[in-house]
N, C-alpha and C positions, 0 to 999 in steps of 0.2 A: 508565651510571648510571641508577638509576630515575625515571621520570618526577616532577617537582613537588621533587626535592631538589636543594638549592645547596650548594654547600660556600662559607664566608665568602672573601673577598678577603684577601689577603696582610695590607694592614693591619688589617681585620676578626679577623683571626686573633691578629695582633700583641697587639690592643685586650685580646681574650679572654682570651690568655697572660697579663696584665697583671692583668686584674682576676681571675684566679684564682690569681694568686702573691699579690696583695694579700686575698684571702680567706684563703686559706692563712693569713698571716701575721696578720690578728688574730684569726680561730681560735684558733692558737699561743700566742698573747699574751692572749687569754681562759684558757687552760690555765691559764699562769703563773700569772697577776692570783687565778683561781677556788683555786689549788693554793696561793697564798702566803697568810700568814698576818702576815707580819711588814708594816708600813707603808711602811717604808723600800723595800721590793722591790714592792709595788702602784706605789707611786709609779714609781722607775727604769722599770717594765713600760709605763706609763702614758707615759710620756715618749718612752719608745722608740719606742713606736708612732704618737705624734704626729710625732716627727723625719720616720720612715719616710712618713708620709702627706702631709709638706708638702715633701717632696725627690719624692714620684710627683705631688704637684699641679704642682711646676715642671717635671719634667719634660713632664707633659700639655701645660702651657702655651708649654714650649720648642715642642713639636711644631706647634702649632696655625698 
């Protein structure tokens, strides 16, 4: 391997994985929200992605 580069730690890696499936996903859910037009479905999009961010906050905080 060349001089001065690291590759992350297992859980460093873990972390990475983590925060790029959660990009990923409100990316995704930017799509929806920009691509809807109806209230109703802003909303639901809206809500999904809150569910989704406070089930990764407990899991963050299981972990800790």
């Amino acid at each position: 391997m060349a001089a001065g580069i690291q590759l992350p730690g297992n859980n460093e890696t873990i972390d990475l994985q983590q925060q790029v499936a959660r990009l990923q996903a409100l990316l995704e859910a930017s799509r929806q929200v920009h691509s809807t037009i109806r209230e109703e479905e802003v909303l639901e999009s809206v809500l999904r992605i809150a569910v989704r961010e406070l089930e990764m906050a407990e899991i963050g905080i299981a972990h800790v």
